[in-house]
Backbone as CSV, one residue per row, in Angstrom:
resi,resn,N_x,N_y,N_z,CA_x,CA_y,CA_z,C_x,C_y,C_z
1,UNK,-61.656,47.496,0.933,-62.271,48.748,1.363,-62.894,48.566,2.748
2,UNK,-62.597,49.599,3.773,-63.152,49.185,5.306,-64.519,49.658,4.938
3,UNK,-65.472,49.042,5.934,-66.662,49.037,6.217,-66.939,50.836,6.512
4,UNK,-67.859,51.709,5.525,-68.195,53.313,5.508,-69.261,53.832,6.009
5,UNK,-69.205,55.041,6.294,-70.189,55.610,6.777,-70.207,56.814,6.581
6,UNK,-71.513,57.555,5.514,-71.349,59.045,5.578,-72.412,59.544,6.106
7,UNK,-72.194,60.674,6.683,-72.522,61.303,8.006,-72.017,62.878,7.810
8,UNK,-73.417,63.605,7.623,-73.251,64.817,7.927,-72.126,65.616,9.166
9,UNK,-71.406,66.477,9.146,-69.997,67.263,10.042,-71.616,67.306,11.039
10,UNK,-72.761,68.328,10.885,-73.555,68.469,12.041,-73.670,67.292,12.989
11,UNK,-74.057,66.273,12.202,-74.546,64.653,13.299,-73.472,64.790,13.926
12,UNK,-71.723,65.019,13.630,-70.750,64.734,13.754,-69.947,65.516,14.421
13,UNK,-70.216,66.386,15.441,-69.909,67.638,15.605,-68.808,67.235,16.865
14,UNK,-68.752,66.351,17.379,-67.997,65.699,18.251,-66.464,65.264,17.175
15,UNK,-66.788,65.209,16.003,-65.307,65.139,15.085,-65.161,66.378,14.715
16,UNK,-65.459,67.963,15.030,-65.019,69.146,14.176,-63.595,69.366,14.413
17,UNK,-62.638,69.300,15.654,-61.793,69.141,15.168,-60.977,68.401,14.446
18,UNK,-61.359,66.858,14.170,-60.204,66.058,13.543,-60.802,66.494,12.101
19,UNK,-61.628,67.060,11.699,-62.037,67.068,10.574,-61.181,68.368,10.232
20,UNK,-60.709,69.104,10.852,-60.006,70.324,10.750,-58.747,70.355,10.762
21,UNK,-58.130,69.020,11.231,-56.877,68.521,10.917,-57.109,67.597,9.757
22,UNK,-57.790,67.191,9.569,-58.189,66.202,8.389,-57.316,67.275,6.779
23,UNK,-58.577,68.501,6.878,-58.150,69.332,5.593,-56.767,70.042,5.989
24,UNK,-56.590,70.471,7.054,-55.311,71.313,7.173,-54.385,70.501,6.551
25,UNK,-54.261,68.909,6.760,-53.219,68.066,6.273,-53.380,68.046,4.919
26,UNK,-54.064,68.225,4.009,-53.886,68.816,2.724,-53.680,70.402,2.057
27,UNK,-54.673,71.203,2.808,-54.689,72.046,2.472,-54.501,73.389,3.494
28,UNK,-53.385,73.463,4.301,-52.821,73.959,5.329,-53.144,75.778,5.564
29,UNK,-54.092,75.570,6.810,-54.719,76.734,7.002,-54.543,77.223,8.806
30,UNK,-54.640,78.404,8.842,-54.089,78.688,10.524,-55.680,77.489,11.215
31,UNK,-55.471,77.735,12.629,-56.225,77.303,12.748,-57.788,77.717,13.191
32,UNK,-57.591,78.976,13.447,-58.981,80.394,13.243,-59.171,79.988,12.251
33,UNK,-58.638,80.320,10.873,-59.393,80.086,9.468,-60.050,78.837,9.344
34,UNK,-59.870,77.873,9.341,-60.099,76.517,9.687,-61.264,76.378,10.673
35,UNK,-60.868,76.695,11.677,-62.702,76.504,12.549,-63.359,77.472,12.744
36,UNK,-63.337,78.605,11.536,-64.058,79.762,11.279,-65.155,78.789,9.916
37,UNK,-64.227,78.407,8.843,-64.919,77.369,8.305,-66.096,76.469,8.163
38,UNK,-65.091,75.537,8.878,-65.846,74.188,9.632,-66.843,74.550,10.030
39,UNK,-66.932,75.708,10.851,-68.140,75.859,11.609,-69.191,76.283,11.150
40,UNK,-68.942,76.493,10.111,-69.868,77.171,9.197,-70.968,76.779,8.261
41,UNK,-69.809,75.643,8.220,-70.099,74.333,7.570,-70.995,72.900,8.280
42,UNK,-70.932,73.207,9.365,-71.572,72.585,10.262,-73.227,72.574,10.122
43,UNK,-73.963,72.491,9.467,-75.271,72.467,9.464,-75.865,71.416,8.690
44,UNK,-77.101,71.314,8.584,-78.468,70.575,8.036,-78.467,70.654,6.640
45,UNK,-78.481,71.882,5.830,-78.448,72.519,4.902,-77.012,73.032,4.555
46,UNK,-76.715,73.348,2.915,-75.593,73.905,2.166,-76.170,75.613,2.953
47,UNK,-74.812,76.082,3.070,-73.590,75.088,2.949,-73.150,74.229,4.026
48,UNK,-72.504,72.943,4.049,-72.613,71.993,4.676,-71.296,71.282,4.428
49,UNK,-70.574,70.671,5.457,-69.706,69.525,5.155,-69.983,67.869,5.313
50,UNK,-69.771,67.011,4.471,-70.525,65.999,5.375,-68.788,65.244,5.612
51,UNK,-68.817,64.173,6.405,-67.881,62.890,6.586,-67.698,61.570,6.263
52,UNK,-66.713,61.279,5.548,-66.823,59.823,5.208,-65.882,58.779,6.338
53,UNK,-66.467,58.247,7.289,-66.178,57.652,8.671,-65.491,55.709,8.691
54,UNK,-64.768,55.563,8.732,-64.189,53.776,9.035,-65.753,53.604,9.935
55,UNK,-66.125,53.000,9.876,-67.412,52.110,10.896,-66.914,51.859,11.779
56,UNK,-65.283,50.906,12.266,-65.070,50.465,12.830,-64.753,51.273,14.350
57,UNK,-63.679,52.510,13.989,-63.413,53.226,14.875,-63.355,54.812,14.658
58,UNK,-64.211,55.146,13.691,-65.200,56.524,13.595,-64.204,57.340,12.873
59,UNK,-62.615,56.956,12.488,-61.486,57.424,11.774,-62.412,58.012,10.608
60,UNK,-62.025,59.532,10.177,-62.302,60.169,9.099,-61.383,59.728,8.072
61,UNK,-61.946,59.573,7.332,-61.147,58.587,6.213,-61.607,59.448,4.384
62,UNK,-62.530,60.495,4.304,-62.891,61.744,3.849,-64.032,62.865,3.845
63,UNK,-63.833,63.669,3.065,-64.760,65.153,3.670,-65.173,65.454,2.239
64,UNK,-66.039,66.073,2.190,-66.796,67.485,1.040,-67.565,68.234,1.490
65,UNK,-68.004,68.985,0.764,-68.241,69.970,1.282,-69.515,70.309,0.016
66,UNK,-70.726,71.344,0.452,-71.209,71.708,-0.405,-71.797,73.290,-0.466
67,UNK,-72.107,73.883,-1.574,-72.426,75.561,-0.957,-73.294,75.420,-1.995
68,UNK,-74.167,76.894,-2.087,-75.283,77.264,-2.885,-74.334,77.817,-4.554
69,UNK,-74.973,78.159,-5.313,-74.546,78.909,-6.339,-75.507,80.011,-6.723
70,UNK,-75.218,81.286,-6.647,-76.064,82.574,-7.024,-76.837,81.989,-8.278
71,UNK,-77.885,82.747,-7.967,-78.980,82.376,-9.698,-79.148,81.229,-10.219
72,UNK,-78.618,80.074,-9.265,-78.790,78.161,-9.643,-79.376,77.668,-8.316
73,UNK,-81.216,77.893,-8.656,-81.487,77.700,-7.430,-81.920,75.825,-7.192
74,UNK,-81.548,74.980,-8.065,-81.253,73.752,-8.561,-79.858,72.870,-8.692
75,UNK,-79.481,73.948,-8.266,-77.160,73.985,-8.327,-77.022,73.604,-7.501
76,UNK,-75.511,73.154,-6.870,-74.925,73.289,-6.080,-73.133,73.137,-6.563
77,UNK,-72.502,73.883,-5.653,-71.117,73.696,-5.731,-70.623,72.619,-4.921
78,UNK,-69.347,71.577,-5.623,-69.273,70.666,-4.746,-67.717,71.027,-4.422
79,UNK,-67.085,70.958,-3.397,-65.658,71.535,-2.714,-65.369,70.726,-1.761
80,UNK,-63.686,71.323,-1.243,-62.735,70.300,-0.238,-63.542,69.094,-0.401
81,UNK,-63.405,68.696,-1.623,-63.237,67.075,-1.623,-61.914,66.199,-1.644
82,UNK,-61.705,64.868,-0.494,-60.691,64.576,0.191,-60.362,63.428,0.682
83,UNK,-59.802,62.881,0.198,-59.982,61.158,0.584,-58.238,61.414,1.484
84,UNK,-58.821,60.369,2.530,-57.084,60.294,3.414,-55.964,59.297,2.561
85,UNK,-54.584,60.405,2.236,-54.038,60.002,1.489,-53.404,58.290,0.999
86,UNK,-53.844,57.864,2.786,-53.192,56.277,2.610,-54.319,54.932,2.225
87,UNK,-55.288,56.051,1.824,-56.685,55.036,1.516,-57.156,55.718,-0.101
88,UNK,-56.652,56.112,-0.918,-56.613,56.516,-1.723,-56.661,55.311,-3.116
89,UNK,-57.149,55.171,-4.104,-57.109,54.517,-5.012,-58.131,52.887,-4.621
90,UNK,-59.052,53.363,-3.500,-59.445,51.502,-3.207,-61.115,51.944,-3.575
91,UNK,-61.851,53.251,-3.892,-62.665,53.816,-4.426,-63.516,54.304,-3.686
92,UNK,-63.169,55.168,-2.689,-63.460,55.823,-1.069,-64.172,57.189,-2.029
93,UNK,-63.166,57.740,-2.949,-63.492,58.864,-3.990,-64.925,58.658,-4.388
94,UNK,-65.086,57.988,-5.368,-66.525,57.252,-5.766,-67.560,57.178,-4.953
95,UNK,-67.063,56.712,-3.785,-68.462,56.488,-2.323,-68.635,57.998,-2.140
96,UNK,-67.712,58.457,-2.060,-67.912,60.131,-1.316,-68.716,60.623,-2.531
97,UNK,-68.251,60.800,-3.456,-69.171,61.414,-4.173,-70.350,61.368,-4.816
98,UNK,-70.544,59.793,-4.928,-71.507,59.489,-5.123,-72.766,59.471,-3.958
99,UNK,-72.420,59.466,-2.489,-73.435,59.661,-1.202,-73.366,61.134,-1.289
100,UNK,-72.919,62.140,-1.952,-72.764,63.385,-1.745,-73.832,64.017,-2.878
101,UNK,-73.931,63.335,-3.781,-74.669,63.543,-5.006,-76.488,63.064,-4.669
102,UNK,-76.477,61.948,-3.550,-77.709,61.044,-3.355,-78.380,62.348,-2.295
103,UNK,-77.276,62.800,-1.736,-77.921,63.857,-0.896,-79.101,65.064,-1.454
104,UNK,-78.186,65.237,-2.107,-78.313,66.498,-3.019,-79.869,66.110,-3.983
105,UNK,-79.643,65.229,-4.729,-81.023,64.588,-5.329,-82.131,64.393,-4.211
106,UNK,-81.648,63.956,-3.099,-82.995,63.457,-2.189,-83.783,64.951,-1.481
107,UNK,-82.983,66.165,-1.637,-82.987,67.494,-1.101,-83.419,68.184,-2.634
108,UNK,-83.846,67.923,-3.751,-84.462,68.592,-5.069,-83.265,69.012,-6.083
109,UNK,-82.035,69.070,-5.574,-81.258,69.515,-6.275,-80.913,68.637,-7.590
110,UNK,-80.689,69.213,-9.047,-80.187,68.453,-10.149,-79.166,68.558,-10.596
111,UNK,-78.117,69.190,-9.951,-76.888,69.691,-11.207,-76.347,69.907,-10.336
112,UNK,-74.604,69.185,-10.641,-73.517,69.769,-9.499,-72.806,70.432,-10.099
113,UNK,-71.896,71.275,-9.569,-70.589,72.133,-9.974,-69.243,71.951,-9.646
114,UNK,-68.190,71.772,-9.815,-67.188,71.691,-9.325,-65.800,72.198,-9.921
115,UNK,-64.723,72.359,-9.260,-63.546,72.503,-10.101,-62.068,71.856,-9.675
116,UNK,-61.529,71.435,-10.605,-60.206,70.279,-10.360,-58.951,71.127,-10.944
117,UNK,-57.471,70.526,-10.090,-56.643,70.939,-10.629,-56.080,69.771,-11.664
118,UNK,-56.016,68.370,-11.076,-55.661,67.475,-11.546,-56.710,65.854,-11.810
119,UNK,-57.444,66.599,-11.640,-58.770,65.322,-11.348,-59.803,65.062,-12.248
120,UNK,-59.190,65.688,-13.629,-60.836,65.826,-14.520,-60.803,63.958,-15.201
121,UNK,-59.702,63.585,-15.393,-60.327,61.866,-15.575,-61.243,61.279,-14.256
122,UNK,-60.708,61.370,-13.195,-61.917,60.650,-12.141,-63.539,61.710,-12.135
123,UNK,-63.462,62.493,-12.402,-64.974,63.044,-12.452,-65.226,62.973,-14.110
124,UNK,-64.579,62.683,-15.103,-65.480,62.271,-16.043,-65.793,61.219,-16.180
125,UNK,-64.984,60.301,-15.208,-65.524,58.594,-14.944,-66.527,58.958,-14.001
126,UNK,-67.242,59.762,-13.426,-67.936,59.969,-12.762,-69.590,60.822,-13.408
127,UNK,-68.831,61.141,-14.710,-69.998,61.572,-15.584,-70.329,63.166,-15.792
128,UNK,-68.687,63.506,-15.124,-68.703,65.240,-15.196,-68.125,65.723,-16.477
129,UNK,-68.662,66.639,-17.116,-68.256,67.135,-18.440,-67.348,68.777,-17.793
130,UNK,-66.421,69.325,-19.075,-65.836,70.563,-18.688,-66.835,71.523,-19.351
131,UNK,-66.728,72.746,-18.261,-67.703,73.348,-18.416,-66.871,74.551,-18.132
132,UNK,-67.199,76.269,-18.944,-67.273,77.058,-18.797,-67.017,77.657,-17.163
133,UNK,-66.056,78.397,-16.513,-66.422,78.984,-15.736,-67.357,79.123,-14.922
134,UNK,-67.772,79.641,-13.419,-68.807,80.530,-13.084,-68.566,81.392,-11.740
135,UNK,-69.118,81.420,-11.354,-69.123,82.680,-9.837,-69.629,81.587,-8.952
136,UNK,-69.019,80.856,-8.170,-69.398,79.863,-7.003,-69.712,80.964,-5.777
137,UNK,-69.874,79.682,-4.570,-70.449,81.054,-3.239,-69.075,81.843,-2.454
138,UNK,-68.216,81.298,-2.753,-66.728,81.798,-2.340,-66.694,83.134,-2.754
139,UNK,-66.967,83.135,-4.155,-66.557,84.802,-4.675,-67.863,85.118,-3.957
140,UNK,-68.640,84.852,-4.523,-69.840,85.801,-4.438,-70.228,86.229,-3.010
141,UNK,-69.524,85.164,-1.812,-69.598,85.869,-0.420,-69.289,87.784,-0.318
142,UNK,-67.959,88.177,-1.065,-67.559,88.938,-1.357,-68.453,90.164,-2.440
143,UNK,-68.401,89.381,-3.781,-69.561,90.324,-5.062,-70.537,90.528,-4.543
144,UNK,-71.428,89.622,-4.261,-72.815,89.860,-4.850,-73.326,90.986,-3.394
145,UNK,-72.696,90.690,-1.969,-73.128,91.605,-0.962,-73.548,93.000,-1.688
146,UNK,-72.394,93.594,-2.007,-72.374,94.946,-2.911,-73.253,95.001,-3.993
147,UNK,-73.267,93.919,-4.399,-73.658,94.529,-5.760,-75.801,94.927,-5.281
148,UNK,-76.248,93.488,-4.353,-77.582,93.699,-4.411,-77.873,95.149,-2.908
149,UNK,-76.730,95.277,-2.496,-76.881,96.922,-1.847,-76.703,97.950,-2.899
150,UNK,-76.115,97.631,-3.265,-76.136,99.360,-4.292,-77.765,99.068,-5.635
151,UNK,-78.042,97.894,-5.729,-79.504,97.425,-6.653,-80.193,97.898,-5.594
152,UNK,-80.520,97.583,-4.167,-81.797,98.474,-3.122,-81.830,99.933,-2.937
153,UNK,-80.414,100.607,-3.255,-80.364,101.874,-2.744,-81.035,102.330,-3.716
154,UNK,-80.979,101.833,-5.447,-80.992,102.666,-6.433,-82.672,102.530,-6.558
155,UNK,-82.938,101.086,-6.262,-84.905,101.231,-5.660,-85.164,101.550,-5.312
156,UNK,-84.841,102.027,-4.280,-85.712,102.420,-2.901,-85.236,103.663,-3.343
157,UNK,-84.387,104.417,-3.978,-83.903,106.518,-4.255,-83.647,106.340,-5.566
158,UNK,-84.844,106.683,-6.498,-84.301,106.761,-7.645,-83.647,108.198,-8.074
159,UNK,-82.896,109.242,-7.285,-82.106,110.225,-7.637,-81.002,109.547,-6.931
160,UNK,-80.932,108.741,-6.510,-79.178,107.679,-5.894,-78.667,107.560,-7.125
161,UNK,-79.034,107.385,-8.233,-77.798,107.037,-9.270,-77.110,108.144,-9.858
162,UNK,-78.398,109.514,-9.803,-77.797,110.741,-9.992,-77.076,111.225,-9.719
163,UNK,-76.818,111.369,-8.281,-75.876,111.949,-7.057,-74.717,111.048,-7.325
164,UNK,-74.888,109.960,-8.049,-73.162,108.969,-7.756,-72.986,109.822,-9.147
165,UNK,-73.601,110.252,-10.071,-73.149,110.103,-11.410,-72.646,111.670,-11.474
166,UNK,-73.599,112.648,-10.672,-72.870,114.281,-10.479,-71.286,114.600,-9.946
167,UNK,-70.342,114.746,-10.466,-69.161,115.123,-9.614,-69.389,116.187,-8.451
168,UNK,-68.728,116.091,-7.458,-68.364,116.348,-5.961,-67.777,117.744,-6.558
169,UNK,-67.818,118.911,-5.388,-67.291,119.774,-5.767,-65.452,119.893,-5.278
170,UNK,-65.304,119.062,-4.597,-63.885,118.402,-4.497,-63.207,117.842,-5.556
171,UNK,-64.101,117.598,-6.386,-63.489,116.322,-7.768,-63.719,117.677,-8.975
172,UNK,-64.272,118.506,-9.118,-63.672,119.515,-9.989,-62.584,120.320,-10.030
173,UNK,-61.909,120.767,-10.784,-61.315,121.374,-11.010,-61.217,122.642,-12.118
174,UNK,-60.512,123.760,-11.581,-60.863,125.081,-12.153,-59.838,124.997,-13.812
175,UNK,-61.221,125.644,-14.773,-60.237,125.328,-16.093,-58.791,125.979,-16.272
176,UNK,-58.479,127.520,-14.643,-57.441,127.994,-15.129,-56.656,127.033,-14.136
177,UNK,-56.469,126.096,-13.892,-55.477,125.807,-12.741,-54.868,124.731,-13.647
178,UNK,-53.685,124.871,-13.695,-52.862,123.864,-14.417,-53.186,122.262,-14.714
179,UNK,-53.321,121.316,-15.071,-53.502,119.962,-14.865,-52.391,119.310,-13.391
180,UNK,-52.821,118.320,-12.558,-51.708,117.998,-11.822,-50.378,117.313,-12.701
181,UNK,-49.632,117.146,-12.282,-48.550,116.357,-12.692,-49.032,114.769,-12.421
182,UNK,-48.060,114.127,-13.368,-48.633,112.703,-13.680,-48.139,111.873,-12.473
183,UNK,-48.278,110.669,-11.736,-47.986,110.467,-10.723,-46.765,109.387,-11.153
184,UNK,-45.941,109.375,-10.169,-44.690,108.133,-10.699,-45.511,106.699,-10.667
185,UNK,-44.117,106.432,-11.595,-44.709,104.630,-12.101,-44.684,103.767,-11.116
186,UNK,-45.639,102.764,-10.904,-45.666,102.323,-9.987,-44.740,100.535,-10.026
187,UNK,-44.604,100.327,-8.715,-43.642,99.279,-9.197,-44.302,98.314,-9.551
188,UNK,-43.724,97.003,-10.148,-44.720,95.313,-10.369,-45.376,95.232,-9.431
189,UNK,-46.414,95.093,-9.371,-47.217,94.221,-8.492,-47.127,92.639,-8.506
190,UNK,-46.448,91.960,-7.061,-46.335,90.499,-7.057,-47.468,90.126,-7.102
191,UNK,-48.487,89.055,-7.543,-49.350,88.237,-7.763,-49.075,87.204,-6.985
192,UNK,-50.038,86.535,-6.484,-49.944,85.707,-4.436,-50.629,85.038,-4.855
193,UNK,-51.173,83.895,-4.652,-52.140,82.912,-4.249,-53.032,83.349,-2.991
194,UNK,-53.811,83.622,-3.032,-54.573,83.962,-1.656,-54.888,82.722,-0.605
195,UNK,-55.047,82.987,0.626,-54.636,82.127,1.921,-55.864,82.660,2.506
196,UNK,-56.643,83.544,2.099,-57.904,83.962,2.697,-59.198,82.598,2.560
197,UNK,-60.288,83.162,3.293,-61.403,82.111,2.742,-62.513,82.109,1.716
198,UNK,-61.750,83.281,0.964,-62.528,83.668,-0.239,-61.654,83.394,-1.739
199,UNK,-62.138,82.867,-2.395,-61.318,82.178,-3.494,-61.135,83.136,-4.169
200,UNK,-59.651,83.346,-5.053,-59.687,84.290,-6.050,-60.537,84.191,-7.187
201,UNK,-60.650,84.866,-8.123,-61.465,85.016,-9.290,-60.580,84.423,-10.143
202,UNK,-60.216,83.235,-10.455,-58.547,83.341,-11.588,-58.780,81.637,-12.002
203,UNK,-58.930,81.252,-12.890,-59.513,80.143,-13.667,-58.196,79.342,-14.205
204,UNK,-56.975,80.055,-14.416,-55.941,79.350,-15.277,-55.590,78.455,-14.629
205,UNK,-55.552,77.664,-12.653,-54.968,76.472,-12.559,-56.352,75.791,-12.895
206,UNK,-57.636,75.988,-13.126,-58.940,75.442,-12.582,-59.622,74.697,-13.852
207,UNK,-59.849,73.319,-13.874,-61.191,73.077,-15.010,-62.109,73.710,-14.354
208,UNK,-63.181,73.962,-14.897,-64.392,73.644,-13.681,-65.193,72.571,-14.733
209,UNK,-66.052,71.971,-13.698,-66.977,70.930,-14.592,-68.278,70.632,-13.861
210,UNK,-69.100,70.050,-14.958,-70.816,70.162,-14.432,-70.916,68.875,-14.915
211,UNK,-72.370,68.274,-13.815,-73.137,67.296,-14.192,-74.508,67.357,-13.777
212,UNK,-75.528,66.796,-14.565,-77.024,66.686,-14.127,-77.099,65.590,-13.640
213,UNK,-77.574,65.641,-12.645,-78.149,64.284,-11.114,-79.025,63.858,-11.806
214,UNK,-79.163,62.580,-11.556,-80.611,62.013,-11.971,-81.188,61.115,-10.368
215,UNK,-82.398,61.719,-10.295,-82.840,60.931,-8.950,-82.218,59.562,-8.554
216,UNK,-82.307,58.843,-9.664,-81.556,57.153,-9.322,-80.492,57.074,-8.767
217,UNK,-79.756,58.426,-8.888,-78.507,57.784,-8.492,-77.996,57.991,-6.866
């Protein structure tokens, strides 16, 4: 195993692009999407990417990533986790996640989140159990915006729920006027994998799995 070093993407900001070829080489994204990302990811605080670095000549050798979780203010989600494919199996996996976990404990956090397509033996050697579903910050970039705007409108105007709940005088219709005709069938809808930076809602390739941190580790 070469001599490691993990290191926050911020300290590291002089590697944002190889770190952006780093994931594209697994997980192949334009390159706007990608250092729309990264950059995002770039900070002090989740969400955050950090780097796992060769000592010798600063080679990214792997990445993770971490975000908040709605209503787990003790949570965190752990993501793009990534070891470089030709250093794989010498236990680079283990270091990453385990300096990724020390973080997280030394910052108050107790409990990680994550989800695998093919990886649930190395994170239960790691002490992750399968767990139920949840709403990580990916979706919820998307949900929760809406949902806690339409919760302020209905505070701040309590006749706002009325007015959504009264029909429009556009949306009635007169009892003598015929019903419309039914509209034609519509064709299959293809089902895609999304390429966006918001994860679908769809669990069937996904374990997800949880563990509680313990300061020691």
């Amino acid at each position: 195993m070469p001599d490691l070093f993990f290191v926050t993407l911020y300290d590291r900001q002089d590697l944002l692009k190889e770190s952006m070829t780093f994931l594209n080489s697994e997980w192949p994204r334009s390159d706007g999407s990608r250092e729309h990302s990264q950059k995002k990811s770039c900070r002090q605080s989740p969400p955050m990417s950090f780097l796992l670095l060769n000592k010798e000549n600063d080679e990214i050798l792997g990445h993770s990533r971490i975000t908040h979780l709605p209503n787990r203010d003790h949570a965190l989600w752990i993501e793009s986790v990534m070891i470089k494919k030709d250093q794989r199996g010498l236990g680079l996996g283990k270091f990453l996640m385990k300096s990724t976990e020390k973080w997280m404990t030394e910052k108050g956090f107790n409990e990680a989140y994550l989800s695998t397509d093919d990886q649930c033996r190395f994170y239960e050697s790691l002490g992750y159990e399968k767990c139920d579903p949840i709403v990580h910050s990916t979706t919820a970039t998307c949900i929760f915006p809406a949902m806690n705007h339409f919760q302020n409108a209905a505070a701040s105007n309590p006749s706002f729920l009325s007015k959504i709940a009264q029909p429009s005088a556009s949306s009635t219709v007169s009892a003598s006027a015929p019903p419309p005709p039914p509209p034609p069938p519509m064709a299959p809808k293809m089902v895609t994998r999304s390429t966006s930076p918001i994860v679908d809602v769809n669990t069937i390739d996904h374990q997800y799995m949880r563990k509680w941190l313990k300061p020691t580790e």
